[in-house]
N, C-alpha and C positions, 0 to 999 in steps of 0.2 A: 690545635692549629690546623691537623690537615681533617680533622670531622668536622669543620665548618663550613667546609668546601660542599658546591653544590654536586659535584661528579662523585663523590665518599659518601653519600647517602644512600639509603636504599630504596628501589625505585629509578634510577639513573639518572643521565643529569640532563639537563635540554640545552647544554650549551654554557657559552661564557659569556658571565655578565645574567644568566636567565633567562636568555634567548631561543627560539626555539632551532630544536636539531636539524640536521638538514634534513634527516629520513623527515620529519613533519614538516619540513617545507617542501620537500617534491612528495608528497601523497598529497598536502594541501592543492598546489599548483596542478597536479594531476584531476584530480577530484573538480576543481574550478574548471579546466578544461571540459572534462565528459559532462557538467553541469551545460555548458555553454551550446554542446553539443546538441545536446536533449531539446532546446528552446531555439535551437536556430535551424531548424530544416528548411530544407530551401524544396519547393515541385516543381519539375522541372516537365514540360509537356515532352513527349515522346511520339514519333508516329511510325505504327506497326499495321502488318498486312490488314486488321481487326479494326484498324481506327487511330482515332488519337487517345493517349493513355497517360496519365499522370505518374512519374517518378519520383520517390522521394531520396532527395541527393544531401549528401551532408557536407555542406559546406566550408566545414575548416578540418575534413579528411580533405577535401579536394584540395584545400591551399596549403597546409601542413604536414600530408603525408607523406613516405621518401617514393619517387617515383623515377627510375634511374634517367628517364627519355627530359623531365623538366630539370635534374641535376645538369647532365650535361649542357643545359641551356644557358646554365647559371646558378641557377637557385639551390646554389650553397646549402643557405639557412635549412632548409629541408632536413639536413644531414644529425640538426639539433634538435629540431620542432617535433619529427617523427616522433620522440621517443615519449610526450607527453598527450596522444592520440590517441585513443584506444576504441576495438568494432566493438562494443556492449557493455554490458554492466558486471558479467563475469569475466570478461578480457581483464577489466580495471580491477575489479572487487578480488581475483588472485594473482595479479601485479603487486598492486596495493599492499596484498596481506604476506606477502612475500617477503616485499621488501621490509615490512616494520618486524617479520619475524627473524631476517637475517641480518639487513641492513644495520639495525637498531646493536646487536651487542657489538659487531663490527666497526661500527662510530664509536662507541664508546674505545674500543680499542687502539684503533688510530688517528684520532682527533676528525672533525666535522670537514678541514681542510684536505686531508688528504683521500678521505670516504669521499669528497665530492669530485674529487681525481678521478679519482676509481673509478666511480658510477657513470660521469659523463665520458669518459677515455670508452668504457667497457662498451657503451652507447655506441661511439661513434664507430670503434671498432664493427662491431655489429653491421654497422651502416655499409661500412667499406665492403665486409663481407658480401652483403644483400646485391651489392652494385657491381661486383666482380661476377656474379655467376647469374646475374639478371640488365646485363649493360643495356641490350639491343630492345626490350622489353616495356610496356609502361605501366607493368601490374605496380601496383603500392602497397607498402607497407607502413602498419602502423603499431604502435605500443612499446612500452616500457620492458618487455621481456629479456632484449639483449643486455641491457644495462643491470640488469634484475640476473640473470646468468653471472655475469660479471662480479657482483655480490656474492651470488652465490659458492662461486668458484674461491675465492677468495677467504670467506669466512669460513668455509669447509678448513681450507691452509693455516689458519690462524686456529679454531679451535674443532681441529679431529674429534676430541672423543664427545664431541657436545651429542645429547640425543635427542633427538626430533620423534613426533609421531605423525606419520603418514596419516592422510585421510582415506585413501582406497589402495590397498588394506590398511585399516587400523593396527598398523604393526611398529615398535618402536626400531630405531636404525640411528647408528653415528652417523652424523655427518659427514667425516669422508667416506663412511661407503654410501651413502644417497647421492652425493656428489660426481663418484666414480660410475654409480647405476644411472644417473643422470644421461651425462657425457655420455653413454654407451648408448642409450635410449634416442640419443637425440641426433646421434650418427647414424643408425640403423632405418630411423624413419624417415633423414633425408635422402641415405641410399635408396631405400625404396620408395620412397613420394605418399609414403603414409600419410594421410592425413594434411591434403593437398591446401588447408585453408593455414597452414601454420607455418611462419617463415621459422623452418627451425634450423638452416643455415644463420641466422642473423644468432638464435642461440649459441651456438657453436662460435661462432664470432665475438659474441659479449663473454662467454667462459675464455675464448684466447685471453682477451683484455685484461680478466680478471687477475688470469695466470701471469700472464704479460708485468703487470704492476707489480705482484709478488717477488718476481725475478729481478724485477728495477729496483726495487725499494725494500723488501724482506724476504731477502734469498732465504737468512737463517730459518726462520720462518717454516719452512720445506719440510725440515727436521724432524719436526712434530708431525707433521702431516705423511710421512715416508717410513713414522716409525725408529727414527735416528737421534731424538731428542725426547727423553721423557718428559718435561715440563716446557711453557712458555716462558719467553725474557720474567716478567714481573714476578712469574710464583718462583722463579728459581735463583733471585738473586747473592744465594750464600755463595752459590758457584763460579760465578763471575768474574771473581776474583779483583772485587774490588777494594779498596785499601778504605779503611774507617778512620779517621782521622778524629779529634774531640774538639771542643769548643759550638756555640751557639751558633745554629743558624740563622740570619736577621730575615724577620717576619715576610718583610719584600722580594726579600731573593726567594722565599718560600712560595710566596703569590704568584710571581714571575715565572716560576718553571711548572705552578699547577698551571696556570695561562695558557702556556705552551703545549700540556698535554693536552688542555682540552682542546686548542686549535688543532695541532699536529700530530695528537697520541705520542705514546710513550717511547717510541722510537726514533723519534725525533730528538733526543736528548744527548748531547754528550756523554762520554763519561763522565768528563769534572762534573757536571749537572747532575749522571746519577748516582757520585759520589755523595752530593750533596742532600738529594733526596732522601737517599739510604741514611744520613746522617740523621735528617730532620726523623724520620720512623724510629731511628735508636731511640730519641731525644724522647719522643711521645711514648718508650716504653718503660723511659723510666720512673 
């Protein structure tokens, strides 16, 4: 019953119904964007003490980027559009691989509905950030980093001890201390204006978000990430103390509540739900 399910295979699942996940809809949606980018320069004439000089201007940085001086004007939307913009082909290409590295088991954990919370909140958060300490100013910024922090921060909470290998040093590292080396790194260089081409205020901003959503929605969550919980909800459900009760579970209420993980993740579920769950697992062990 439940190895039929496309999320219980291995490989992971793209979704309900076979549809693709959200991380492959915002890399796709991203990826079309910087395409767009590439084919649409606009030369715009310039004149300087030298002559008249041709500039080459990118025309949906200019209408999609966040810019605090055209927010205040209005232009809202900015606040959304920023996040799918990005200055080069390495801005995007470790965005991009970012988020399918962190994004991807983190969807699988909380359903595609609640990851798309996350990521667009983590965003916008970011935004607010960028506008609070750049009000009077008309520098712009662009790219998926804040939202991409926000993941970050996030999947670090849900699974601690997961290990990553760094690319410079090739050293391997849990995720929450990458996370916490992170955060440190990214306070230190906006203190000092390290590295002046990097809104890493808007980082800081998308990891609030990320944190932010964990405290809204999976305090318990913390536990593991603090060191206070040895396992996650699903690998520890002997603990739970949930009550087993006998009889069949009907195939549709089975359907029904894998449905719901895959929209919502696992936390989303009742208890009567993960009594039920838990039942249908005894069922398939015997």
């Amino acid at each position: 019953m439940l190895s039929d399910r496309d999320y219980y295979r291995c490989g992971g699942r793209s979704g309900s119904g076979g549809s693709l996940s959200f991380v492959t809809i915002i890399v796709i949606a991203n990826v079309l964007v910087f395409i767009a980018q590439c084919l649409l320069p606009v030369e715009v004439p310039v004149s300087t003490p030298d002559g008249m000089h041709v500039m080459h201007s990118d025309r949906i940085v200019e209408t999609f980027s966040l810019v605090s001086t055209l927010v205040r004007e209005g232009q809202i939307y900015r606040l959304f559009t920023y996040m799918f913009v990005h200055g080069g082909f390495g801005h995007i290409l470790f965005n991009m691989w970012g988020l399918i590295l962190f994004g991807s088991a983190l969807e699988e954990r909380i359903g595609s509905l609640r990851f798309s919370i996350l990521y667009f909140a983590s965003g916008l958060i970011g935004a607010f950030f960028w506008l609070f300490f750049n009000w009077g100013n008309s520098v712009d910024c662009i790219g998926a980093s804040g939202a991409l922090f926000g993941v970050i921060i996030a999947t670090a909470v849900f699974f601690p001890e997961m290990q990553i290998m760094l690319l410079l040093p090739p050293i391997p590292m849990k995720l929450r201390t990458f996370a916490i080396v992170y955060v440190i790194a990214e306070i230190l260089m906006e203190l000092s204006k390290m590295d002046g081409g990097v809104a890493h205020i808007v980082h800081l901003g998308g990891g609030f978000g990320g944190l932010l959503y964990v405290l809204l929605f999976n305090r318990r969550e913390l536990g593991a990430f603090f060191g206070t919980s040895s396992e996650p909800l699903e690998k520890n459900l002997s603990s739970s103390g949930w009550k087993i009760t006998s009889g069949d579970v009907p195939k549709n209420e089975l359907d029904r509540l894998l449905d719901k993980i895959s929209l919502e993740g696992i936390n989303s579920l009742s208890e009567e739900e993960l009594d039920t769950l838990r039942r249908a697992r005894e069922e398939m062990r015997r």
